[in-house]
C-alpha positions in Angstrom: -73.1 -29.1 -21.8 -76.5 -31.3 -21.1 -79.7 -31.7 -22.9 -82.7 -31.6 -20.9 -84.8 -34.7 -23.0 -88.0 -35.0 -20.5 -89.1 -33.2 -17.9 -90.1 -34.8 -14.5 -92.3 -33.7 -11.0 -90.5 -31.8 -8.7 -89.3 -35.2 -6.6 -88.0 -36.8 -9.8 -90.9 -39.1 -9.0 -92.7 -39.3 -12.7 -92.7 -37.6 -16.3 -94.1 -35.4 -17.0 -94.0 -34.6 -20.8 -93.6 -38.3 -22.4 -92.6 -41.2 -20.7 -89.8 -42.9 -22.1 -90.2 -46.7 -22.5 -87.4 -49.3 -22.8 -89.2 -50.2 -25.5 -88.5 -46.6 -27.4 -85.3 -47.6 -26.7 -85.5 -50.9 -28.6 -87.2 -49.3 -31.7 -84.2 -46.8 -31.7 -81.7 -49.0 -31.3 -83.4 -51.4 -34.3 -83.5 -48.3 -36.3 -79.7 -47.2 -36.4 -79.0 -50.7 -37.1 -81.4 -50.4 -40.2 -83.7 -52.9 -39.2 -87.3 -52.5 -39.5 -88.7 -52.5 -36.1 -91.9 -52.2 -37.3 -91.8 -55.6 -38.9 -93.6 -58.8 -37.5 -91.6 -62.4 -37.4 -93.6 -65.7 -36.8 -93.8 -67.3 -33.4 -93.9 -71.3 -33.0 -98.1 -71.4 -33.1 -97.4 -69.0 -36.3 -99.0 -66.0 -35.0 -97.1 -62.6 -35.9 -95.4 -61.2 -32.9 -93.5 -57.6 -33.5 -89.9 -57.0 -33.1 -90.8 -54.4 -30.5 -93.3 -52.6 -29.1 -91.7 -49.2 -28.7 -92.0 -46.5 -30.9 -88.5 -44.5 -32.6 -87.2 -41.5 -30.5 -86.3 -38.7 -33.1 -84.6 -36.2 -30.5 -82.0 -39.2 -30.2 -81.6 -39.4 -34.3 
C-alpha cells in the first residue's frame, strides 16, 4: 500500500502542489528528535544563524 504525498507534471519533471525542500526534511527530522528547529545559535561574528531553514512536514508526523 503507498501514499501518494505530492503530486507532480505528467513527466515527473516538477511539483506540482508543494515542493518539498531538504530543508522540510531537516525541520522534521529536528522535530522528532525534540529539538527546536525554530531556534537560532550564534555564529563566530555573533550574528544568529537558524538551525534550519525548512519548515515541519505534518503528513510525515
Amino acid at each position: 500500500m503507498t501514499t501518494e504525498l505530492r503530486s507532480s507534471t505528467d513527466k515527473a519533471e516538477y511539483p506540482v502542489d508543494r515542493p518539498l525542500d531538504p530543508d522540510d526534511i531537516c525541520a522534521t527530522l529536528l522535530h522528532h528528535l525534540g529539538i527546536d528547529y525554530t531556534q537560532e545559535l550564534p555564529d563566530n561574528a555573533g550574528r544568529p544563524l537558524p538551525l534550519c531553514y525548512g519548515r515541519h512536514l505534518l503528513e510525515w508526523a
